[in-house]
PQR file of N, CA, C, O and H, with PARSE charges and radii, in Angstrom:
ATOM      1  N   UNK A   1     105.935  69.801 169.152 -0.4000 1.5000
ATOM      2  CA  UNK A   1     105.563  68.511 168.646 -0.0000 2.0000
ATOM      3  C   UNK A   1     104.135  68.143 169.044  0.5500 1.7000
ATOM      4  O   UNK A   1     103.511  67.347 168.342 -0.5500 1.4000
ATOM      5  N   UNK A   2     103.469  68.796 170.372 -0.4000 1.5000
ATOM      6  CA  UNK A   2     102.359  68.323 170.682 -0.0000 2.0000
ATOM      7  C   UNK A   2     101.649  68.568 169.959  0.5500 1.7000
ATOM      8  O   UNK A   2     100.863  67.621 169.951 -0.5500 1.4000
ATOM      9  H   UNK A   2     103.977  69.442 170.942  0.4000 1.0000
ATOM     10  N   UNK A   3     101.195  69.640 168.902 -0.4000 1.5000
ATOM     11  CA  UNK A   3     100.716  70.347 168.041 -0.0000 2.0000
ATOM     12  C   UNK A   3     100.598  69.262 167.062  0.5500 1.7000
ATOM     13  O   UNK A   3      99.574  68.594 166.922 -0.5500 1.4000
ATOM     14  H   UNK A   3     101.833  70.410 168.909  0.4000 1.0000
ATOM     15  N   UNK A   4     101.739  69.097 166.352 -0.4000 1.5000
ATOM     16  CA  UNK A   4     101.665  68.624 165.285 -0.0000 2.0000
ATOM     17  C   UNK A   4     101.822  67.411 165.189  0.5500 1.7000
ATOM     18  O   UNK A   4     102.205  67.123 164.055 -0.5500 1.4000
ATOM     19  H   UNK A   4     102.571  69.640 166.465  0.4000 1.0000
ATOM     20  N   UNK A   5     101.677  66.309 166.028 -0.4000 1.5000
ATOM     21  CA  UNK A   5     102.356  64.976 166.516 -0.0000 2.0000
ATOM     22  C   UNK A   5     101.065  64.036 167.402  0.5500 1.7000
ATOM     23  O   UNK A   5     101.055  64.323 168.599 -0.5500 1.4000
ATOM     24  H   UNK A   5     101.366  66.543 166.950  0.4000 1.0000
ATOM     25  N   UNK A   6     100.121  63.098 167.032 -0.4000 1.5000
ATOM     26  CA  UNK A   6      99.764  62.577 167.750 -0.0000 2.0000
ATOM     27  C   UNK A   6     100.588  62.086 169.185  0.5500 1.7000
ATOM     28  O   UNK A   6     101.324  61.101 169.125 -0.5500 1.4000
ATOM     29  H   UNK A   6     100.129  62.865 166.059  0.4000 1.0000
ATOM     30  N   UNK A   7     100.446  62.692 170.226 -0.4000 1.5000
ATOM     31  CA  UNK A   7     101.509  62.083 171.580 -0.0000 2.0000
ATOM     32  C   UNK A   7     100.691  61.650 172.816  0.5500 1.7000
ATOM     33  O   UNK A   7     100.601  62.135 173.944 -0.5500 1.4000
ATOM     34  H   UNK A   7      99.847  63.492 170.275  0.4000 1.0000
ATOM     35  N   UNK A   8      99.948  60.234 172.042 -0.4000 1.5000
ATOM     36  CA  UNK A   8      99.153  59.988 172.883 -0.0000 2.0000
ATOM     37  C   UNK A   8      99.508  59.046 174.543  0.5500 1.7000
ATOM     38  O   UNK A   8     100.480  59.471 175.166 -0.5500 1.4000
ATOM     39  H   UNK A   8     100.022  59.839 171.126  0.4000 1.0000
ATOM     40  N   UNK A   9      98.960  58.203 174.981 -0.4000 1.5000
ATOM     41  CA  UNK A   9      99.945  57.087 176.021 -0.0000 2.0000
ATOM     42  C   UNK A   9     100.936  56.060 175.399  0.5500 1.7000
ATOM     43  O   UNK A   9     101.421  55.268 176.207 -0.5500 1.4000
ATOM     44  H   UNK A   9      98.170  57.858 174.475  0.4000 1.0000
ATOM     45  N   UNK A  10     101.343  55.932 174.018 -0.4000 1.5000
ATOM     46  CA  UNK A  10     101.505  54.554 173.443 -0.0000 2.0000
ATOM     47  C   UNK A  10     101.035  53.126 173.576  0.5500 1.7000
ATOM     48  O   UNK A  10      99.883  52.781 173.313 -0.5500 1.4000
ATOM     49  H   UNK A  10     100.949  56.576 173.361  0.4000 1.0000
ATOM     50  N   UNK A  11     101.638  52.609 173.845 -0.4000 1.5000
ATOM     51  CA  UNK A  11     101.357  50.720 174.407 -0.0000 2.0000
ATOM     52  C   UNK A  11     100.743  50.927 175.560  0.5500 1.7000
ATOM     53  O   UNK A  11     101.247  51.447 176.554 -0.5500 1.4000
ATOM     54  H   UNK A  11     102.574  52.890 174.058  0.4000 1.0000
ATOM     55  N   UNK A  12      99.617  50.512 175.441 -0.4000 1.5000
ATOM     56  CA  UNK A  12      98.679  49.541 176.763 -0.0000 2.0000
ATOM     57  C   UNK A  12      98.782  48.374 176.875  0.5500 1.7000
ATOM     58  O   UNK A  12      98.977  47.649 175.899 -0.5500 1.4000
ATOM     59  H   UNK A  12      99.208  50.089 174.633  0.4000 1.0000
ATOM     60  N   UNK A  13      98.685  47.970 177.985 -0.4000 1.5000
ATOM     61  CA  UNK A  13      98.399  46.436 178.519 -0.0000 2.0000
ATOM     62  C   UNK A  13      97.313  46.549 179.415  0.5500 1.7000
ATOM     63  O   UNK A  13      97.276  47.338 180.360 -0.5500 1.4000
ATOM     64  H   UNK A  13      98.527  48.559 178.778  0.4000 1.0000
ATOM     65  N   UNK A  14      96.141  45.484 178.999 -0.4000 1.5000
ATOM     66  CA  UNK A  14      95.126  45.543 180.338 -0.0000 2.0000
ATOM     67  C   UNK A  14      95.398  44.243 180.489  0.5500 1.7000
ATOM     68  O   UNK A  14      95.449  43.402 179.591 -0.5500 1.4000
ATOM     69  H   UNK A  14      96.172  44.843 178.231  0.4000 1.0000
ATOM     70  N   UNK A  15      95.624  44.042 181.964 -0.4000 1.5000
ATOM     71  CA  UNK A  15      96.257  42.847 182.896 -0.0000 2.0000
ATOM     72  C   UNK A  15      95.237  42.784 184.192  0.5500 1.7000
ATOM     73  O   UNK A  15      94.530  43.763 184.428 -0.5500 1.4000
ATOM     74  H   UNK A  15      95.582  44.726 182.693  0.4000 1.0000
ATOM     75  N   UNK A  16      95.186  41.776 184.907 -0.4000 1.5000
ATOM     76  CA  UNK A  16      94.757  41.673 186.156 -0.0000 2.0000
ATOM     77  C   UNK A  16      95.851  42.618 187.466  0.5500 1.7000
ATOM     78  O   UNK A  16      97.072  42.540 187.600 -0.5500 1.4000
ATOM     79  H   UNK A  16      95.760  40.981 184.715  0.4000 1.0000
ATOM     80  N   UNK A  17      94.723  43.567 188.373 -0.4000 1.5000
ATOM     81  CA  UNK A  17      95.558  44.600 189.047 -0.0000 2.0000
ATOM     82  C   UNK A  17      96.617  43.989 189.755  0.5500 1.7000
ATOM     83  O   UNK A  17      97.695  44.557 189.928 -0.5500 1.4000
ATOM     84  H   UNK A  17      93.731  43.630 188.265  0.4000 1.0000
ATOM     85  N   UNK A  18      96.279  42.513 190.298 -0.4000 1.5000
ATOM     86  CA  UNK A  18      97.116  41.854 190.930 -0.0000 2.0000
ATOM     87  C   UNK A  18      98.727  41.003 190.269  0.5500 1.7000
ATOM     88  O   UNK A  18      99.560  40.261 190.790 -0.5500 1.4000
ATOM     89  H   UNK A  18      95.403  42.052 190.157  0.4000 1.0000
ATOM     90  N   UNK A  19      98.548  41.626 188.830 -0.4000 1.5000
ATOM     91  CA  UNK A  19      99.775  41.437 188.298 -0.0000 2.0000
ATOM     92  C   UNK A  19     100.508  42.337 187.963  0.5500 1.7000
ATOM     93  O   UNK A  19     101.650  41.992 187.659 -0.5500 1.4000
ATOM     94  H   UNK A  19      97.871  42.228 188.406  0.4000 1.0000
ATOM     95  N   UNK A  20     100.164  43.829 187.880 -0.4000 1.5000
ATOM     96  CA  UNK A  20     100.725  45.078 187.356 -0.0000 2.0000
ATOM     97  C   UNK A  20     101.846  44.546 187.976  0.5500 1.7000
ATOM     98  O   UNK A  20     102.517  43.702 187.383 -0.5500 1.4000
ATOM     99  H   UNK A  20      99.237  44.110 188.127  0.4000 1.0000
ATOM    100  N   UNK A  21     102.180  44.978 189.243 -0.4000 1.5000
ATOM    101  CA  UNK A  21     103.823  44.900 189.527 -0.0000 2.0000
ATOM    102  C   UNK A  21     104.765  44.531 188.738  0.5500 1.7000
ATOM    103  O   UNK A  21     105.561  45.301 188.202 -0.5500 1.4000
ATOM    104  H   UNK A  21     101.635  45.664 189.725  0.4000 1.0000
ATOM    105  N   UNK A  22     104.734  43.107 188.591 -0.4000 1.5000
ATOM    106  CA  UNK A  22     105.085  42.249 188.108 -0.0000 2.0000
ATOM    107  C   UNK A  22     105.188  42.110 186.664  0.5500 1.7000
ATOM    108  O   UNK A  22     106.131  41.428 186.264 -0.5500 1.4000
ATOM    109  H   UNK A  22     104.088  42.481 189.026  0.4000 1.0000
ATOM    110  N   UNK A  23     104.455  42.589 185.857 -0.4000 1.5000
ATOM    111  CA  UNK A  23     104.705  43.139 184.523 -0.0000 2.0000
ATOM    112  C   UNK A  23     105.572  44.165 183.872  0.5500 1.7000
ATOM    113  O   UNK A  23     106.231  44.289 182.840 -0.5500 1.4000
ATOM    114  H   UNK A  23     103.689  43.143 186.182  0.4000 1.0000
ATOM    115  N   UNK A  24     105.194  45.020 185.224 -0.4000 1.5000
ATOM    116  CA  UNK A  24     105.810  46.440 185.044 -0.0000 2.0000
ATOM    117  C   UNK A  24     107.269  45.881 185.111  0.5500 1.7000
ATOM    118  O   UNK A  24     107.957  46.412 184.240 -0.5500 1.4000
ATOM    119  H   UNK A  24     104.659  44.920 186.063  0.4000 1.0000
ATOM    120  N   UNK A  25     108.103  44.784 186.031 -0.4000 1.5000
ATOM    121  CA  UNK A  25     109.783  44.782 186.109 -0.0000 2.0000
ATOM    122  C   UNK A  25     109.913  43.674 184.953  0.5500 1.7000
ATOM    123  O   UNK A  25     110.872  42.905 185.008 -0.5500 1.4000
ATOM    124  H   UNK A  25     107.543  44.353 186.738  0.4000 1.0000
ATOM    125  N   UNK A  26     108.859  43.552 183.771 -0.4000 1.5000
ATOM    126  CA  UNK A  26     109.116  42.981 182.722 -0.0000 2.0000
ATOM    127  C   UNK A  26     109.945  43.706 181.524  0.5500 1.7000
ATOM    128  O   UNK A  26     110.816  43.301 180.755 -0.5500 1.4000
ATOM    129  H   UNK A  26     108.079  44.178 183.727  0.4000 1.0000
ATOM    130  N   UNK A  27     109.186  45.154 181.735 -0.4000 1.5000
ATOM    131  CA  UNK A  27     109.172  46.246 180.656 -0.0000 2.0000
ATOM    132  C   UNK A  27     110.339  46.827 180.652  0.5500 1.7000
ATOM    133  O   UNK A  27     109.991  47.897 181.151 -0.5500 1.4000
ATOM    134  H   UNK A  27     108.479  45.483 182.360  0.4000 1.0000
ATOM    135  N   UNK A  28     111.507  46.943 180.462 -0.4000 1.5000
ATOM    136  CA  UNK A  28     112.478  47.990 180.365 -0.0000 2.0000
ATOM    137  C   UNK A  28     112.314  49.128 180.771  0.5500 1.7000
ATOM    138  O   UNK A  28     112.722  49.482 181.877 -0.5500 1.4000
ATOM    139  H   UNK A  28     111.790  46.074 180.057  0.4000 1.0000
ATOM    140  N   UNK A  29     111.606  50.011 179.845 -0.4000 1.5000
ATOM    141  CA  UNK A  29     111.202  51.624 179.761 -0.0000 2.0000
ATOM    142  C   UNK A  29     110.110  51.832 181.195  0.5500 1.7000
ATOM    143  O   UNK A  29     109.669  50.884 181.845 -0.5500 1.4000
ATOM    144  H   UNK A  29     111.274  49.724 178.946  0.4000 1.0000
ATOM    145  N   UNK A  30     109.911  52.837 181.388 -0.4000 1.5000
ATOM    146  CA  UNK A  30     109.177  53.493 182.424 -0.0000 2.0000
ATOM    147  C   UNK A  30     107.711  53.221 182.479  0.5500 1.7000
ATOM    148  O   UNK A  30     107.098  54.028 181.782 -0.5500 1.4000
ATOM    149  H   UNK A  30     110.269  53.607 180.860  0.4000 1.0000
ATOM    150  N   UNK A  31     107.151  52.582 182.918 -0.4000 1.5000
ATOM    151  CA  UNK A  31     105.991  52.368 183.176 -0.0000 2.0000
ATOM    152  C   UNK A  31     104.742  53.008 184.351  0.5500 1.7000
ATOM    153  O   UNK A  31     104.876  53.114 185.570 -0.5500 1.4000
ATOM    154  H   UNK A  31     107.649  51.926 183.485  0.4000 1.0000
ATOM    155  N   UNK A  32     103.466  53.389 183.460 -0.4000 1.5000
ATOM    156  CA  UNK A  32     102.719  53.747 184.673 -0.0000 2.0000
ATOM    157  C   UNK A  32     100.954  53.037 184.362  0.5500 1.7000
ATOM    158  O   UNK A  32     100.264  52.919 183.349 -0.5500 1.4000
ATOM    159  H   UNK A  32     103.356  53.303 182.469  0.4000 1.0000
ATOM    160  N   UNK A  33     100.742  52.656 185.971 -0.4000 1.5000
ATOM    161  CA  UNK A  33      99.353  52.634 186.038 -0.0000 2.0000
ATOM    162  C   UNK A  33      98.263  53.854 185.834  0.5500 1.7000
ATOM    163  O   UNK A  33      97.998  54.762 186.622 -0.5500 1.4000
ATOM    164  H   UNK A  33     101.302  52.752 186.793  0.4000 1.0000
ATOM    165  N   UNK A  34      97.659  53.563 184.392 -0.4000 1.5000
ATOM    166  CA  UNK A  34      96.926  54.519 184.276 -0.0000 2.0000
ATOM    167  C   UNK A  34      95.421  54.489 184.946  0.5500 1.7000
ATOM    168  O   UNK A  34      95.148  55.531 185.542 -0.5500 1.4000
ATOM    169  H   UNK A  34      97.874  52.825 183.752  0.4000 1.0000
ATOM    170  N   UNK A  35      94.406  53.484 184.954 -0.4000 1.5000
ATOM    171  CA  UNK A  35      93.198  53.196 185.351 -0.0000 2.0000
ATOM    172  C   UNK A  35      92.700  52.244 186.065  0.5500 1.7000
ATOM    173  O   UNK A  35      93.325  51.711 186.981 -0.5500 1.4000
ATOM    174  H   UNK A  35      94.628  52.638 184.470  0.4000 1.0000
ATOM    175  N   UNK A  36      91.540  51.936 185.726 -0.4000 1.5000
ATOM    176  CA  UNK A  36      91.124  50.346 186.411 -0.0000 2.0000
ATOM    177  C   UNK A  36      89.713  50.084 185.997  0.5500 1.7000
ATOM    178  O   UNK A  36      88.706  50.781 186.118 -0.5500 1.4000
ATOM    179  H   UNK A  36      91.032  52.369 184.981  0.4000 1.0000
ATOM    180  N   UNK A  37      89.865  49.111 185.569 -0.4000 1.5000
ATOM    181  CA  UNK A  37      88.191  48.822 184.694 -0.0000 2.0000
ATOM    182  C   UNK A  37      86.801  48.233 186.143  0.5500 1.7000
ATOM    183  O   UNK A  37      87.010  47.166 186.721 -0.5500 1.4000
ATOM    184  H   UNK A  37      90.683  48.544 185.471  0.4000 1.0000
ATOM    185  N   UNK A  38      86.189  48.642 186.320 -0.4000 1.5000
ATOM    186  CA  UNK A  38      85.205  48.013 187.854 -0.0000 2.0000
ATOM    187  C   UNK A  38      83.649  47.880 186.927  0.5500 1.7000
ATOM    188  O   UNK A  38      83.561  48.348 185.792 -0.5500 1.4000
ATOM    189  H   UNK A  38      86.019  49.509 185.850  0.4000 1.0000
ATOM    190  N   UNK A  39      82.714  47.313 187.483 -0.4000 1.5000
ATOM    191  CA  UNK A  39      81.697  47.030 187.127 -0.0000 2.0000
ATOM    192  C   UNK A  39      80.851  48.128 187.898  0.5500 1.7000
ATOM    193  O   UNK A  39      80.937  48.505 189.067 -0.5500 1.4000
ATOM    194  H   UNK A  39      82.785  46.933 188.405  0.4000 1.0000
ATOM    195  N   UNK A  40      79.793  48.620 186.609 -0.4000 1.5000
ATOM    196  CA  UNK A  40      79.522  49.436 187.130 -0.0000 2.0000
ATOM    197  C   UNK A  40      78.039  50.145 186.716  0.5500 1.7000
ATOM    198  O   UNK A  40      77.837  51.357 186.783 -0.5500 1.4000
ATOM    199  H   UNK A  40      79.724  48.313 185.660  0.4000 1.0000
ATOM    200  N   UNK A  41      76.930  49.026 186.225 -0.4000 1.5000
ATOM    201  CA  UNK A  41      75.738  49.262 185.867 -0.0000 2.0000
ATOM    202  C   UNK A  41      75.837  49.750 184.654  0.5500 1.7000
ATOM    203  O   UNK A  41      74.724  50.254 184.505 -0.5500 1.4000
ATOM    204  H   UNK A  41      77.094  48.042 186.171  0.4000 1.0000
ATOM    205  N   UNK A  42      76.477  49.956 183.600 -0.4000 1.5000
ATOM    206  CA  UNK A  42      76.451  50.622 181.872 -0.0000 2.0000
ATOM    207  C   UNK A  42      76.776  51.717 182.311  0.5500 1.7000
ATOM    208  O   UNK A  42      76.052  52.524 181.729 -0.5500 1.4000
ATOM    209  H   UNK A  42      77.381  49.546 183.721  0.4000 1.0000
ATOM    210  N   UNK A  43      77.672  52.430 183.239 -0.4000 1.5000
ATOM    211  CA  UNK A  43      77.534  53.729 183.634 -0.0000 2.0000
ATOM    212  C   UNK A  43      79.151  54.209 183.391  0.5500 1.7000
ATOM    213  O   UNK A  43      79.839  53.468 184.092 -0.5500 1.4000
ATOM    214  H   UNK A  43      78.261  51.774 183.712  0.4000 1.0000
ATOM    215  N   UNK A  44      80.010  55.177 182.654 -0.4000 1.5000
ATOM    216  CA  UNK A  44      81.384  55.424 182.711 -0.0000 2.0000
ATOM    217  C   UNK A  44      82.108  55.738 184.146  0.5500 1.7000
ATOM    218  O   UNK A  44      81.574  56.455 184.992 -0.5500 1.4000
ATOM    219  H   UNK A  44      79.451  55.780 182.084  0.4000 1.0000
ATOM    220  N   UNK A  45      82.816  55.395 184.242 -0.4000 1.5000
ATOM    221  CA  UNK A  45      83.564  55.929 185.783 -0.0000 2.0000
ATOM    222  C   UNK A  45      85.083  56.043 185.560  0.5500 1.7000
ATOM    223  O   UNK A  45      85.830  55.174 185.108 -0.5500 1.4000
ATOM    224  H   UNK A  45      83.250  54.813 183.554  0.4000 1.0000
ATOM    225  N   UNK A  46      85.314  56.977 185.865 -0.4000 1.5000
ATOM    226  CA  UNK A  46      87.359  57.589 186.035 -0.0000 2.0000
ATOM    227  C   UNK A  46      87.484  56.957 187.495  0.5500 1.7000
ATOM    228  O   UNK A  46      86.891  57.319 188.512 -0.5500 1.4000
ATOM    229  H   UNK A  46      84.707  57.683 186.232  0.4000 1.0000
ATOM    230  N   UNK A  47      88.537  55.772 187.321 -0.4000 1.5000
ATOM    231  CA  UNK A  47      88.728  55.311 188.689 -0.0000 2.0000
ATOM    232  C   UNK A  47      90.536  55.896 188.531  0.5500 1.7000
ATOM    233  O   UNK A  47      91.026  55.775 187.408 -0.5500 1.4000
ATOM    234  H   UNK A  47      89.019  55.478 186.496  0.4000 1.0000
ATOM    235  N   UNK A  48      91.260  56.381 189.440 -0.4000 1.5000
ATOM    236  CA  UNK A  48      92.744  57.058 189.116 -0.0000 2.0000
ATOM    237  C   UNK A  48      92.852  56.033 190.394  0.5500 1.7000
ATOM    238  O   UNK A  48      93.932  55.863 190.960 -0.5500 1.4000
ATOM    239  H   UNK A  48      90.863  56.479 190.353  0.4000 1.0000
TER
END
C-alpha cells in the first residue's frame, strides 16, 4: 500500500506545547507528538 497509497501523518493539530497532553486524552485513536515550531532567524530547524 505504501507504494501505491499516499500514507502520509493524517490529521494535525498545532496547539500550544503546554496543552498537547491534554488534547491528546481528547482524541480517541493513538496520538503522537511530532515537532515543535521555535523562532529561529528565517532559518529551518528539525526540533524532535
Amino acid at each position: 500500500m505504501y507504494r501505491v497509497f499516499n500514507m502520509g501523518v493524517g490529521m494535525i493539530a498545532v496547539a500550544d506545547k503546554t496543552k498537547a497532553a491534554e488534547i491528546q486524552e481528547w482524541i480517541p485513536e493513538r496520538t503522537f507528538v511530532i515537532g515543535e515550531l521555535v523562532e529561529d532567524n528565517n532559518k529551518v530547524q528539525f526540533v524532535n
